[in-house]
N, CA, C and O atoms as a Maestro MAE file, in Angstrom:
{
 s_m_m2io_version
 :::
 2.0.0
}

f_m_ct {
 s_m_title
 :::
 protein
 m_atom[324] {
  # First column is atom index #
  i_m_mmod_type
  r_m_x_coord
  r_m_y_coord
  r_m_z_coord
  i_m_residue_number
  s_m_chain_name
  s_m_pdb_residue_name
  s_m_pdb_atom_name
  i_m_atomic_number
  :::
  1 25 -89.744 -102.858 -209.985 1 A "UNK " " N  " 7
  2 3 -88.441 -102.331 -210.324 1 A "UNK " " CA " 6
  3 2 -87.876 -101.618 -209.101 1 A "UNK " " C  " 6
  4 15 -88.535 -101.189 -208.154 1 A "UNK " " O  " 8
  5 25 -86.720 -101.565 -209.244 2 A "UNK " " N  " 7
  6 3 -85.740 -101.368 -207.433 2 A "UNK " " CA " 6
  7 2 -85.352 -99.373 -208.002 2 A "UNK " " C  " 6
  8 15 -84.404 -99.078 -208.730 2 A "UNK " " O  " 8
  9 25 -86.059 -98.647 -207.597 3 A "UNK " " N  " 7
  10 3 -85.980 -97.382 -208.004 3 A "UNK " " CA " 6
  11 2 -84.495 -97.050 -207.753 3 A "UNK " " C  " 6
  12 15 -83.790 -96.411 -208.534 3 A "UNK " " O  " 8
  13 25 -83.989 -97.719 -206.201 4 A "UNK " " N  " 7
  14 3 -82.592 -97.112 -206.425 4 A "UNK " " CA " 6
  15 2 -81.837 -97.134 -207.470 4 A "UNK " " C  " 6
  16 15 -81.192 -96.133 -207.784 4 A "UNK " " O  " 8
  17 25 -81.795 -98.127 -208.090 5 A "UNK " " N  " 7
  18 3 -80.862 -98.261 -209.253 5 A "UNK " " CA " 6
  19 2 -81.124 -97.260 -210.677 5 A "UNK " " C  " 6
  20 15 -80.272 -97.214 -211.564 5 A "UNK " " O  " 8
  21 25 -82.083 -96.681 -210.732 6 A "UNK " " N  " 7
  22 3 -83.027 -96.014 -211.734 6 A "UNK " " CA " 6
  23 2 -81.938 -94.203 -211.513 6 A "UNK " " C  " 6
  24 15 -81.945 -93.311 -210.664 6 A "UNK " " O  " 8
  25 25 -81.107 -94.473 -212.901 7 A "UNK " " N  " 7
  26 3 -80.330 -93.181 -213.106 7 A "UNK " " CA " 6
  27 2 -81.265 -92.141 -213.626 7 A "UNK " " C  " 6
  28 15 -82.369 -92.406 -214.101 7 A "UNK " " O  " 8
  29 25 -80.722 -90.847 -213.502 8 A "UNK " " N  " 7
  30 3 -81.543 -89.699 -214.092 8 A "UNK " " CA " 6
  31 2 -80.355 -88.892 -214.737 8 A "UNK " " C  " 6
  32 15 -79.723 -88.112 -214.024 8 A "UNK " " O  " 8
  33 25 -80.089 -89.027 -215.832 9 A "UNK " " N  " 7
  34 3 -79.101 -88.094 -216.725 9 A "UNK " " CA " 6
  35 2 -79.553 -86.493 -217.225 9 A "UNK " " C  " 6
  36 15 -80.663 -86.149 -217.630 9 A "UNK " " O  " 8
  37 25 -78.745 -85.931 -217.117 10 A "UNK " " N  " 7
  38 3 -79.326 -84.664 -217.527 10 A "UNK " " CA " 6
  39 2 -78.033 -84.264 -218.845 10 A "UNK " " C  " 6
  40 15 -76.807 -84.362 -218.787 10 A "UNK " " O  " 8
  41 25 -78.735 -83.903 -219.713 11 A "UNK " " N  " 7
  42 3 -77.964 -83.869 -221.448 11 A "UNK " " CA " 6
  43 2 -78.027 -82.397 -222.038 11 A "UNK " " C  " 6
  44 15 -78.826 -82.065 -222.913 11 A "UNK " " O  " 8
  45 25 -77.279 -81.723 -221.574 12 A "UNK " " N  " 7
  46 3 -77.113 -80.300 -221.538 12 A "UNK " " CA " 6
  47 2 -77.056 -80.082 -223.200 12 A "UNK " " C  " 6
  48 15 -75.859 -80.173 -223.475 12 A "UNK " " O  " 8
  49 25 -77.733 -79.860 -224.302 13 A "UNK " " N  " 7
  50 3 -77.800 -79.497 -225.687 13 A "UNK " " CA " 6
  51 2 -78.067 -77.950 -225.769 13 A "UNK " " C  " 6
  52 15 -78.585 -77.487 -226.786 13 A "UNK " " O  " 8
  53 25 -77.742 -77.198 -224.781 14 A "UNK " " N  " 7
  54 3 -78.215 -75.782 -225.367 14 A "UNK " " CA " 6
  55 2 -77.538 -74.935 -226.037 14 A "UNK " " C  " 6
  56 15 -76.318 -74.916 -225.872 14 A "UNK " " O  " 8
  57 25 -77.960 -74.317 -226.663 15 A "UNK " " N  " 7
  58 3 -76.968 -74.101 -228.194 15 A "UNK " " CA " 6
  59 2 -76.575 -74.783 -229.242 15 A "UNK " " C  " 6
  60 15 -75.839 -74.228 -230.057 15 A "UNK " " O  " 8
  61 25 -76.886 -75.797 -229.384 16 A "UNK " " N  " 7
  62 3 -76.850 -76.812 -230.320 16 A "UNK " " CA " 6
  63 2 -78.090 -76.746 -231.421 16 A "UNK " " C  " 6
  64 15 -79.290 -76.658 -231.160 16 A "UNK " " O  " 8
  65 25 -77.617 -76.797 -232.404 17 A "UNK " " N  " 7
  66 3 -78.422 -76.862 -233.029 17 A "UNK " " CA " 6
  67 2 -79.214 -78.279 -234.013 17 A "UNK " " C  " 6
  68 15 -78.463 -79.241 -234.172 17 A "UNK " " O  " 8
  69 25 -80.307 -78.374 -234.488 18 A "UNK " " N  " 7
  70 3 -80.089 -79.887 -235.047 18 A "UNK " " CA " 6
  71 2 -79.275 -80.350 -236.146 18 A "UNK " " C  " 6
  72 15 -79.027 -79.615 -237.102 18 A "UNK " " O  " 8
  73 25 -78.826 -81.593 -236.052 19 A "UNK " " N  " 7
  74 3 -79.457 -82.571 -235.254 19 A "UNK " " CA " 6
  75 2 -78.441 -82.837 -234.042 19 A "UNK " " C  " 6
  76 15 -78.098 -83.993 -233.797 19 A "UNK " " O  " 8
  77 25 -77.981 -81.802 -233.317 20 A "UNK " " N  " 7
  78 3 -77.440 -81.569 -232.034 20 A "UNK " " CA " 6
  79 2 -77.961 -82.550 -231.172 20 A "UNK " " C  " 6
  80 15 -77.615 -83.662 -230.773 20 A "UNK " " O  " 8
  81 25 -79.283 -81.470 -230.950 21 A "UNK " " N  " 7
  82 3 -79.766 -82.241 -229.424 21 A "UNK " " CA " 6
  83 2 -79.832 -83.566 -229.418 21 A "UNK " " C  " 6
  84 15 -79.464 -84.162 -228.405 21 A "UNK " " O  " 8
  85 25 -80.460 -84.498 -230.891 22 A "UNK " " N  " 7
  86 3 -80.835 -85.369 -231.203 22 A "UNK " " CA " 6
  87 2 -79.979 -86.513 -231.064 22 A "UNK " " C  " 6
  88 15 -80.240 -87.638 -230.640 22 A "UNK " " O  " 8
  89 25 -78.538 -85.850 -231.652 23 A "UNK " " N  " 7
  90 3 -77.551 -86.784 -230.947 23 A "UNK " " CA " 6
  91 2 -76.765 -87.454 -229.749 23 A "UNK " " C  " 6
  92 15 -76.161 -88.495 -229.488 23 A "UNK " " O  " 8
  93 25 -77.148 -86.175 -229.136 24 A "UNK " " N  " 7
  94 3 -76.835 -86.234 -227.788 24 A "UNK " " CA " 6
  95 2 -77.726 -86.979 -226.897 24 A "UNK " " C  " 6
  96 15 -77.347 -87.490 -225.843 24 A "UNK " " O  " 8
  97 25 -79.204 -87.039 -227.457 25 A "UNK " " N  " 7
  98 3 -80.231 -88.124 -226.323 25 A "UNK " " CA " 6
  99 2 -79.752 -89.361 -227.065 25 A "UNK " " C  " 6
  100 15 -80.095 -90.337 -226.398 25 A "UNK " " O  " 8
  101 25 -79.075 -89.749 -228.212 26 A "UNK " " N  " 7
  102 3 -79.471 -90.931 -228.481 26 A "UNK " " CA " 6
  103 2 -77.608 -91.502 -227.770 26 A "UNK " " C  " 6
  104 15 -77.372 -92.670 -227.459 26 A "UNK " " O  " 8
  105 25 -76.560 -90.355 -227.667 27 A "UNK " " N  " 7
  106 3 -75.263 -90.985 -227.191 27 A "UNK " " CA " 6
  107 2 -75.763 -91.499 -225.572 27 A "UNK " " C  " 6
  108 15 -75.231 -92.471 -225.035 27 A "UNK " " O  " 8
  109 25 -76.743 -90.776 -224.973 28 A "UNK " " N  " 7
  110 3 -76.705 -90.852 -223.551 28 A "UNK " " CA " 6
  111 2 -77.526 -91.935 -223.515 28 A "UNK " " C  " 6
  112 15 -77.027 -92.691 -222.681 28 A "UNK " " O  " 8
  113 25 -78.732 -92.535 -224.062 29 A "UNK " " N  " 7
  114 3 -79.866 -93.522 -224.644 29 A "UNK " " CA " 6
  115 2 -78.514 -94.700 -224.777 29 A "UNK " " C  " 6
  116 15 -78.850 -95.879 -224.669 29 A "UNK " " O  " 8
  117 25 -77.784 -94.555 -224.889 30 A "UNK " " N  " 7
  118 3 -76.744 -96.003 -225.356 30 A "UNK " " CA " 6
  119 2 -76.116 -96.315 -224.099 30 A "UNK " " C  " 6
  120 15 -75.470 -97.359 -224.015 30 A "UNK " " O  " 8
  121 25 -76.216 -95.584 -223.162 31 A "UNK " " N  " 7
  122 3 -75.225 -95.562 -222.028 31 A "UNK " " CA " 6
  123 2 -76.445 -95.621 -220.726 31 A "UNK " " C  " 6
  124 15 -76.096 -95.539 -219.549 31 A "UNK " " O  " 8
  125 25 -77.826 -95.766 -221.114 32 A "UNK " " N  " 7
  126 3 -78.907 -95.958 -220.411 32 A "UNK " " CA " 6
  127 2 -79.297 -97.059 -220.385 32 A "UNK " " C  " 6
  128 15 -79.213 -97.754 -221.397 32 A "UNK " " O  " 8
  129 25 -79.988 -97.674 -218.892 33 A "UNK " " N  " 7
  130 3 -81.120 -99.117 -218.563 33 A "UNK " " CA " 6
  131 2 -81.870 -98.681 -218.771 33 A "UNK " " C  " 6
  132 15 -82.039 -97.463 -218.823 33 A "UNK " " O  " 8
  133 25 -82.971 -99.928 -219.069 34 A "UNK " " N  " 7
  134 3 -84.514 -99.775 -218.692 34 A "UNK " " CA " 6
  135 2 -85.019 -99.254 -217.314 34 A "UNK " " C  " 6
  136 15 -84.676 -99.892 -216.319 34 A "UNK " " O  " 8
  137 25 -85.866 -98.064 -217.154 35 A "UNK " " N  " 7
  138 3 -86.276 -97.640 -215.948 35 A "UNK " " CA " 6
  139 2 -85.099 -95.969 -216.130 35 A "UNK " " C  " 6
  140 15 -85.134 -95.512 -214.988 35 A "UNK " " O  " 8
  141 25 -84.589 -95.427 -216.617 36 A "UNK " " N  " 7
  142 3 -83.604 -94.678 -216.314 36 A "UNK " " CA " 6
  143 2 -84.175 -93.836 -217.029 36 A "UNK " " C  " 6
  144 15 -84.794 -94.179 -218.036 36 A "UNK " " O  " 8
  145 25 -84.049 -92.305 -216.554 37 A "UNK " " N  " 7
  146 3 -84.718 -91.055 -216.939 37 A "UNK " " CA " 6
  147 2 -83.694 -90.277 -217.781 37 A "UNK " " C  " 6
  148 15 -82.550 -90.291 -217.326 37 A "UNK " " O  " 8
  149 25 -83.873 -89.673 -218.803 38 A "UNK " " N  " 7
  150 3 -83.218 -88.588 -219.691 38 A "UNK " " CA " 6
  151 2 -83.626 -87.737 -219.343 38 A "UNK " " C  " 6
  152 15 -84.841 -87.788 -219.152 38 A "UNK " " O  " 8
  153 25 -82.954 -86.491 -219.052 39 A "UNK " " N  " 7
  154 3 -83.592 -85.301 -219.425 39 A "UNK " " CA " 6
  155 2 -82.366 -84.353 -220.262 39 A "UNK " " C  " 6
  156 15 -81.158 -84.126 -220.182 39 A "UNK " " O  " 8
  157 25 -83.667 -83.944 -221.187 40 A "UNK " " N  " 7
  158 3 -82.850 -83.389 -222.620 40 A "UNK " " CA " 6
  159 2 -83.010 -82.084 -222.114 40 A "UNK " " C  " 6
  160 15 -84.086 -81.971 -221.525 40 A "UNK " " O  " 8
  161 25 -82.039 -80.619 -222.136 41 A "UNK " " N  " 7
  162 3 -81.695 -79.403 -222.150 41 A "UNK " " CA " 6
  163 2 -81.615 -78.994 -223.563 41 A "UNK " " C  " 6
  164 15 -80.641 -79.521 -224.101 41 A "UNK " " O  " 8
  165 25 -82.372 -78.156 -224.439 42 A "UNK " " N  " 7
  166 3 -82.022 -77.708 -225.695 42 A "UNK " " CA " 6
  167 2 -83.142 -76.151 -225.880 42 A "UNK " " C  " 6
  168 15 -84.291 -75.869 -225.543 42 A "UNK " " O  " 8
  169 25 -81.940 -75.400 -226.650 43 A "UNK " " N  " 7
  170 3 -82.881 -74.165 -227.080 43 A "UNK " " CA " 6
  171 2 -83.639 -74.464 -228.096 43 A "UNK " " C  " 6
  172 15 -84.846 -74.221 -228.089 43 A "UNK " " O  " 8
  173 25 -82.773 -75.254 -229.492 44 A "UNK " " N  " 7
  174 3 -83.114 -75.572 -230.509 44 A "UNK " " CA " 6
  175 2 -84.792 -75.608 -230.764 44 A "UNK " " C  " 6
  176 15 -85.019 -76.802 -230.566 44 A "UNK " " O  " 8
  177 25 -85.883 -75.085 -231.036 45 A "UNK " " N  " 7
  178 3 -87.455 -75.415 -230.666 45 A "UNK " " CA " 6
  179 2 -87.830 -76.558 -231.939 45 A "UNK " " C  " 6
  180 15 -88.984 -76.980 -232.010 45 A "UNK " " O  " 8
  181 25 -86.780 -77.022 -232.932 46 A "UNK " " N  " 7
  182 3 -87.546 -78.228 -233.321 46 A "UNK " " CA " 6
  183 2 -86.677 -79.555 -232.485 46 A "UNK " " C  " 6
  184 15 -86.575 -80.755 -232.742 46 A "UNK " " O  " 8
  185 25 -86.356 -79.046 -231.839 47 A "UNK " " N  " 7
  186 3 -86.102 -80.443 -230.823 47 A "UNK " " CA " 6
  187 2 -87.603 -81.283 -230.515 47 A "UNK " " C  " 6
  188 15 -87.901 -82.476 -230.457 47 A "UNK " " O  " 8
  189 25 -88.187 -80.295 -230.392 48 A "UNK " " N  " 7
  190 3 -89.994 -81.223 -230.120 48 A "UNK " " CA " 6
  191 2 -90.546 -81.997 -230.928 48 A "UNK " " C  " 6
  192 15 -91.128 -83.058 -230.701 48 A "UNK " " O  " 8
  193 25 -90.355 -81.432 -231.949 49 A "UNK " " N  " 7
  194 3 -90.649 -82.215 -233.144 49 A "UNK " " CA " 6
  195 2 -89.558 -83.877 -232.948 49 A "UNK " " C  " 6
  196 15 -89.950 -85.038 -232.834 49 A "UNK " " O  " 8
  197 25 -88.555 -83.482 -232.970 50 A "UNK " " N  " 7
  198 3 -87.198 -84.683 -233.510 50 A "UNK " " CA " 6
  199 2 -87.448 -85.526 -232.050 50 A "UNK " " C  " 6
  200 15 -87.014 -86.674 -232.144 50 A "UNK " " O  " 8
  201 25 -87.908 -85.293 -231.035 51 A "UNK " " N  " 7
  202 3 -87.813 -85.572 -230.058 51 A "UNK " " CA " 6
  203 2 -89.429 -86.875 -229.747 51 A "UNK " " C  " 6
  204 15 -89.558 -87.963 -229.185 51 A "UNK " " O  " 8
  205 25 -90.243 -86.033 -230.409 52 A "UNK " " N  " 7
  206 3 -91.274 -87.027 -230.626 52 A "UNK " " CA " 6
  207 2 -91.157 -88.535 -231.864 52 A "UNK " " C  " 6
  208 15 -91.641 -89.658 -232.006 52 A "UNK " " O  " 8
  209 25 -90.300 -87.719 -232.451 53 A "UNK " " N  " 7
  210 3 -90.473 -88.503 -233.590 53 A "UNK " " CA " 6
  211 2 -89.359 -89.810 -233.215 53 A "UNK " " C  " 6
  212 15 -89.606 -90.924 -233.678 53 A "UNK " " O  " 8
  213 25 -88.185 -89.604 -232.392 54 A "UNK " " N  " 7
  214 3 -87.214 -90.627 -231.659 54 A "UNK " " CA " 6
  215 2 -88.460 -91.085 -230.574 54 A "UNK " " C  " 6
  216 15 -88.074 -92.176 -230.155 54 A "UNK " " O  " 8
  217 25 -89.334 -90.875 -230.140 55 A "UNK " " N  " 7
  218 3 -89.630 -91.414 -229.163 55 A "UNK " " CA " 6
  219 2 -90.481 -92.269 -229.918 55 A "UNK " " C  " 6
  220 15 -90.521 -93.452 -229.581 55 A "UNK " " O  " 8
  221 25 -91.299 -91.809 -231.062 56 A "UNK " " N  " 7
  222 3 -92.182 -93.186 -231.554 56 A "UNK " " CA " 6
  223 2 -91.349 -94.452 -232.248 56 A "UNK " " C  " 6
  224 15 -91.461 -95.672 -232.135 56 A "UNK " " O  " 8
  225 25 -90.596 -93.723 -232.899 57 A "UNK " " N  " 7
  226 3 -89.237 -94.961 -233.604 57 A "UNK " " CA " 6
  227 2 -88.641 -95.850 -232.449 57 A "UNK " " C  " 6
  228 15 -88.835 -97.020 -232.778 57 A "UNK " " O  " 8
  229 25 -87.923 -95.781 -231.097 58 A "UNK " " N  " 7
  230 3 -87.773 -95.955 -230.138 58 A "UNK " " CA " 6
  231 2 -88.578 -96.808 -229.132 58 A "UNK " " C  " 6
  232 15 -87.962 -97.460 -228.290 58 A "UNK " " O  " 8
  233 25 -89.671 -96.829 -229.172 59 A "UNK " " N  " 7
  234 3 -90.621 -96.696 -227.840 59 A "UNK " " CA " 6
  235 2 -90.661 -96.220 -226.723 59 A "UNK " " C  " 6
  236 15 -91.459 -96.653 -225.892 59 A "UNK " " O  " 8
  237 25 -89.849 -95.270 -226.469 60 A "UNK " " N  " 7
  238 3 -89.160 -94.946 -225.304 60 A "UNK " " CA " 6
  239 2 -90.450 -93.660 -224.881 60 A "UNK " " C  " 6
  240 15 -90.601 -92.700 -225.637 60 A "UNK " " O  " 8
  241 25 -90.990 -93.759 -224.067 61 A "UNK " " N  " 7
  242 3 -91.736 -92.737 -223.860 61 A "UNK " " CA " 6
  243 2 -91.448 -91.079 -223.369 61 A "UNK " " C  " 6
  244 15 -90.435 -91.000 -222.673 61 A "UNK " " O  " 8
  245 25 -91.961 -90.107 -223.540 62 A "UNK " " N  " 7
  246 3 -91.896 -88.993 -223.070 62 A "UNK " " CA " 6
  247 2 -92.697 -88.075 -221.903 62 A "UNK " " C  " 6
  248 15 -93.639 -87.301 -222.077 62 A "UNK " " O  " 8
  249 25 -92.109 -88.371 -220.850 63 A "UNK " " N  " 7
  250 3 -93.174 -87.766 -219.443 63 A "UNK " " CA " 6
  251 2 -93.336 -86.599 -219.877 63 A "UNK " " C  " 6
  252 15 -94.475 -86.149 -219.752 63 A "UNK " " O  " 8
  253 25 -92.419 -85.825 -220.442 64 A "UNK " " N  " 7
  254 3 -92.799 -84.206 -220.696 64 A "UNK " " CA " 6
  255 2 -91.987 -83.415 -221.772 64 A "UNK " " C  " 6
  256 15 -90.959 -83.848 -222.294 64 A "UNK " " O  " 8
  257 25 -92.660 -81.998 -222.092 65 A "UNK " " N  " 7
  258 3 -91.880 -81.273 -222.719 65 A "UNK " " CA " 6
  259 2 -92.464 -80.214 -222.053 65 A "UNK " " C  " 6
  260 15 -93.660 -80.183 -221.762 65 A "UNK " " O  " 8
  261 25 -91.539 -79.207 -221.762 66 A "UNK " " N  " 7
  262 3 -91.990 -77.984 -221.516 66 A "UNK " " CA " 6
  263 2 -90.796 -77.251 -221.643 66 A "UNK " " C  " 6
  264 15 -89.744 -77.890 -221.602 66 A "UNK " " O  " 8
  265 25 -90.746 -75.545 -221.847 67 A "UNK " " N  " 7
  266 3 -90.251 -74.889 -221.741 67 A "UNK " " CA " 6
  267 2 -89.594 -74.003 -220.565 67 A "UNK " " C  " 6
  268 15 -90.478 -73.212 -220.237 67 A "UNK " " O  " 8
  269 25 -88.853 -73.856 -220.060 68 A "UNK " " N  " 7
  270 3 -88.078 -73.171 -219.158 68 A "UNK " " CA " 6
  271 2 -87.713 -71.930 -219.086 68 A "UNK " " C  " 6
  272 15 -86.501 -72.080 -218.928 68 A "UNK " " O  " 8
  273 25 -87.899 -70.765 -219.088 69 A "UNK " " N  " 7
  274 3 -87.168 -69.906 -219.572 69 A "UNK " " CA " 6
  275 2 -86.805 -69.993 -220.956 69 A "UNK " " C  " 6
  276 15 -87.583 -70.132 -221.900 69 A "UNK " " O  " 8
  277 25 -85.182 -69.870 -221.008 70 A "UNK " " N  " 7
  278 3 -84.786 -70.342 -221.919 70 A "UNK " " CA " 6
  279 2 -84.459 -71.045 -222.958 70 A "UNK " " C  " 6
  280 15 -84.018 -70.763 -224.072 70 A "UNK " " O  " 8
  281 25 -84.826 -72.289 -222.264 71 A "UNK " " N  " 7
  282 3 -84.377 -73.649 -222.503 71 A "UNK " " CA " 6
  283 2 -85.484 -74.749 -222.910 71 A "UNK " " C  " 6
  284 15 -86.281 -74.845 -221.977 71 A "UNK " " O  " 8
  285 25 -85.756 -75.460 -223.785 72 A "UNK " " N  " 7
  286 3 -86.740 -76.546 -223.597 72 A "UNK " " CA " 6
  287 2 -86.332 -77.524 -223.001 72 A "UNK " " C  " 6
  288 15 -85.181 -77.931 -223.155 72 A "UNK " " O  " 8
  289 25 -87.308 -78.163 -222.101 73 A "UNK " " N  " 7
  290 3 -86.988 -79.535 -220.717 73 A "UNK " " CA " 6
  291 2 -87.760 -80.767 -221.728 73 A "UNK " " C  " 6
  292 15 -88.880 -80.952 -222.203 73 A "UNK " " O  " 8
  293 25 -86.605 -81.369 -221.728 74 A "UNK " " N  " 7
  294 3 -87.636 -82.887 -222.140 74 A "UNK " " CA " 6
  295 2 -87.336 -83.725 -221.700 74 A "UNK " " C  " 6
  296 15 -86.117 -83.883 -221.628 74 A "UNK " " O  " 8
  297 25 -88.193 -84.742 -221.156 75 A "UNK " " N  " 7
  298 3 -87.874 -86.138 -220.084 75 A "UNK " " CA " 6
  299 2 -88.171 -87.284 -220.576 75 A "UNK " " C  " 6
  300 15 -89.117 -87.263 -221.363 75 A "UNK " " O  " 8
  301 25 -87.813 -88.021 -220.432 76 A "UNK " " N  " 7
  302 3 -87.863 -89.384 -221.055 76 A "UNK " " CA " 6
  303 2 -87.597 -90.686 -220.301 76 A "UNK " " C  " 6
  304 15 -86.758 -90.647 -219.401 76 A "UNK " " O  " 8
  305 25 -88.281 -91.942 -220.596 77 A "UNK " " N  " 7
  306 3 -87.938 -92.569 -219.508 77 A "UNK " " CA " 6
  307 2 -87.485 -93.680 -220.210 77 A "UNK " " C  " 6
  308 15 -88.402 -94.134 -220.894 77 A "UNK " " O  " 8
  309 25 -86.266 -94.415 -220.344 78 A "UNK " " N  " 7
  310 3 -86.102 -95.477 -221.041 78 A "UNK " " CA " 6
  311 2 -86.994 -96.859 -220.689 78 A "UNK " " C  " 6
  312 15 -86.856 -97.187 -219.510 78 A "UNK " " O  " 8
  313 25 -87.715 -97.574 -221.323 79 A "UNK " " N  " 7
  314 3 -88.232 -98.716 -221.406 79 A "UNK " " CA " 6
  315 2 -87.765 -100.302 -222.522 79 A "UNK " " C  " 6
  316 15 -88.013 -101.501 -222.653 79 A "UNK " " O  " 8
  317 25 -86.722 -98.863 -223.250 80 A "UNK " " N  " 7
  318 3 -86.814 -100.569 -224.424 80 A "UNK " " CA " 6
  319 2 -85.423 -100.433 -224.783 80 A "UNK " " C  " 6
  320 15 -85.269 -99.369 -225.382 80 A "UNK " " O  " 8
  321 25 -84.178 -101.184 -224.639 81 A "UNK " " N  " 7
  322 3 -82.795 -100.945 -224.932 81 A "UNK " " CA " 6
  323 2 -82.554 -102.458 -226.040 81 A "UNK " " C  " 6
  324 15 -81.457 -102.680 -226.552 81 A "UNK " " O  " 8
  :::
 }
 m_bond[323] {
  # First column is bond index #
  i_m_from
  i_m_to
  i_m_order
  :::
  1 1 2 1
  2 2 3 1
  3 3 4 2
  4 3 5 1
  5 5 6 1
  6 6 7 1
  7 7 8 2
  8 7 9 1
  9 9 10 1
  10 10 11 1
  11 11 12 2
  12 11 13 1
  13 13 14 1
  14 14 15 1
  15 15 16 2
  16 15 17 1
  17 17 18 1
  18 18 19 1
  19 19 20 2
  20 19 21 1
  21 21 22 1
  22 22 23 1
  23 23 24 2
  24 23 25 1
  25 25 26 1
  26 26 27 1
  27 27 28 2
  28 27 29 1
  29 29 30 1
  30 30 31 1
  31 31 32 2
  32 31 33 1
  33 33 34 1
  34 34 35 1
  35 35 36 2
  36 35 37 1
  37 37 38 1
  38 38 39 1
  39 39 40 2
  40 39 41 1
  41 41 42 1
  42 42 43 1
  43 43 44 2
  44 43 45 1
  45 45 46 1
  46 46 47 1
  47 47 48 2
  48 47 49 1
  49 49 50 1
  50 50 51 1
  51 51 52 2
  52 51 53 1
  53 53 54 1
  54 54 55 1
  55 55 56 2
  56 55 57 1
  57 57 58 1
  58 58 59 1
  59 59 60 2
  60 59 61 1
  61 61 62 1
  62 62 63 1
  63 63 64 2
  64 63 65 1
  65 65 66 1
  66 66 67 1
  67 67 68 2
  68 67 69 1
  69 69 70 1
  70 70 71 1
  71 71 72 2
  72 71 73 1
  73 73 74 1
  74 74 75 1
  75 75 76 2
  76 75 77 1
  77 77 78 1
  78 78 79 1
  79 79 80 2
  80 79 81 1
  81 81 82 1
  82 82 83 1
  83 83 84 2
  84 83 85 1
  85 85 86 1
  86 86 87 1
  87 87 88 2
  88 87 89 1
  89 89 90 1
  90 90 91 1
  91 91 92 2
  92 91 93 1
  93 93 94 1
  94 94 95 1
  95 95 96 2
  96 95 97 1
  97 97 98 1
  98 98 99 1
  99 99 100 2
  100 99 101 1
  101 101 102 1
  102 102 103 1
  103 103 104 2
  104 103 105 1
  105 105 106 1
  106 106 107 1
  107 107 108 2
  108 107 109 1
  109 109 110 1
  110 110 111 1
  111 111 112 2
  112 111 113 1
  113 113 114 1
  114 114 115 1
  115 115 116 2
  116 115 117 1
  117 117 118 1
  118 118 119 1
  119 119 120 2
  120 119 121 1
  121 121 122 1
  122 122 123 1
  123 123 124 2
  124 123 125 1
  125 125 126 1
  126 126 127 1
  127 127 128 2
  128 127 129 1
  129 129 130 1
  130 130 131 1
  131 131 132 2
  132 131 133 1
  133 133 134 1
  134 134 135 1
  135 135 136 2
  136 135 137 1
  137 137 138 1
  138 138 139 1
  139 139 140 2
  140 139 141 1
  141 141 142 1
  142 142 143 1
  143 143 144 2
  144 143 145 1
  145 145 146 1
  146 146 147 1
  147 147 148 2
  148 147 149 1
  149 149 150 1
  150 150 151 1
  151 151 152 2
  152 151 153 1
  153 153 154 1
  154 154 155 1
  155 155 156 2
  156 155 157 1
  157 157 158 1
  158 158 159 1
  159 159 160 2
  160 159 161 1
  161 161 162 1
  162 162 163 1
  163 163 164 2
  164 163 165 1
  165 165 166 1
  166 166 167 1
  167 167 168 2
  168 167 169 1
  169 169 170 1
  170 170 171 1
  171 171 172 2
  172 171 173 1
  173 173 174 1
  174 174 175 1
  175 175 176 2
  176 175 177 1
  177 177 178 1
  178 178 179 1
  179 179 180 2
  180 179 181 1
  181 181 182 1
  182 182 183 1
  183 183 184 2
  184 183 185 1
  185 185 186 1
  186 186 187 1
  187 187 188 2
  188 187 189 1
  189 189 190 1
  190 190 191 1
  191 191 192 2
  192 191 193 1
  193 193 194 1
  194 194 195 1
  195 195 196 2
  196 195 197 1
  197 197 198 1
  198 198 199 1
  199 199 200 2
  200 199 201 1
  201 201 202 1
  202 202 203 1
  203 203 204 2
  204 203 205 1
  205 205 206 1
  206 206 207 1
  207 207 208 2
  208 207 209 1
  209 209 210 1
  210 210 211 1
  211 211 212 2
  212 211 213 1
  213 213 214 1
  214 214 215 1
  215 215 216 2
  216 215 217 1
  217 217 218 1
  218 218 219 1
  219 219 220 2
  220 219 221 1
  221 221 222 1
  222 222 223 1
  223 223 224 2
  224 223 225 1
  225 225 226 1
  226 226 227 1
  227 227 228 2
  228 227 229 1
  229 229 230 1
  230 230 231 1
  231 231 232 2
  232 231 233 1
  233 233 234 1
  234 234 235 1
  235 235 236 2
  236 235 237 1
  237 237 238 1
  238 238 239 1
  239 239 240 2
  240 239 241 1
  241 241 242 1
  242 242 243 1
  243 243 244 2
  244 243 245 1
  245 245 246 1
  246 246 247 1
  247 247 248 2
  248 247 249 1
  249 249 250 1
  250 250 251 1
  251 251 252 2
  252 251 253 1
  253 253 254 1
  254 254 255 1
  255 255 256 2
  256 255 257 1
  257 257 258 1
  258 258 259 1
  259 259 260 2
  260 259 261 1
  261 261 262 1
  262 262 263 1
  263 263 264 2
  264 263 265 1
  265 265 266 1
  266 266 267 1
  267 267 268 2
  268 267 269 1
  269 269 270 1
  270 270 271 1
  271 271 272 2
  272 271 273 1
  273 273 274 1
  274 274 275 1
  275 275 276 2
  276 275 277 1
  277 277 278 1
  278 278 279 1
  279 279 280 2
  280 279 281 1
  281 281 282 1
  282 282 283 1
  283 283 284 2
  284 283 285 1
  285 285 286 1
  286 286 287 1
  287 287 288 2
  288 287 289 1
  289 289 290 1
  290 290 291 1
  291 291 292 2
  292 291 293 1
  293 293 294 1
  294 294 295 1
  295 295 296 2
  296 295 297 1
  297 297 298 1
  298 298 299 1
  299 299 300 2
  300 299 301 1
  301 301 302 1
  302 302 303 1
  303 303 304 2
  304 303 305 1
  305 305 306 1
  306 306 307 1
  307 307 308 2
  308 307 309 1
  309 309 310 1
  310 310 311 1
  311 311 312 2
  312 311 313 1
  313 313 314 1
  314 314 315 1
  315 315 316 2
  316 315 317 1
  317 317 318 1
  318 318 319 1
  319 319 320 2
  320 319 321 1
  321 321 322 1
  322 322 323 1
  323 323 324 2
  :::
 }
}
């Protein structure tokens, strides 16, 4: 795969509450290739939950979750459109 072409979106959900964030990875997920990175921004803390659970429905895998400060970081890498 030609990495240049490989977008990295960043999906600012903070303050949102669910199913906020949830909507927002799946508007940006529609507007994503295969090979192209999400990263989800949300305070919301069952985003982890909703976030796993889109990724098994999906196949779309999850490089990470972690917390930030404020904010929970979640990354994602599209594989299946």
């Amino acid at each position: 795969m030609d990495t240049s072409t490989v977008a990295h979106t960043i999906v600012d959900s903070r303050g949102s509450s669910c199913p906020g964030p949830i909507t927002d990875l799946a508007m940006a997920y529609r507007r994503a290739k295969a090979g192209d990175v999400i990263e989800l921004w949300a305070t919301d803390p069952g985003v982890k939950a909703d976030v796993r659970a889109w990724s098994a429905k999906t196949g779309n895998p999850i490089l990470s979750i972690d917390e930030q400060g404020d904010r929970i970081v979640v990354v994602l890498q599209i594989v299946r459109r």
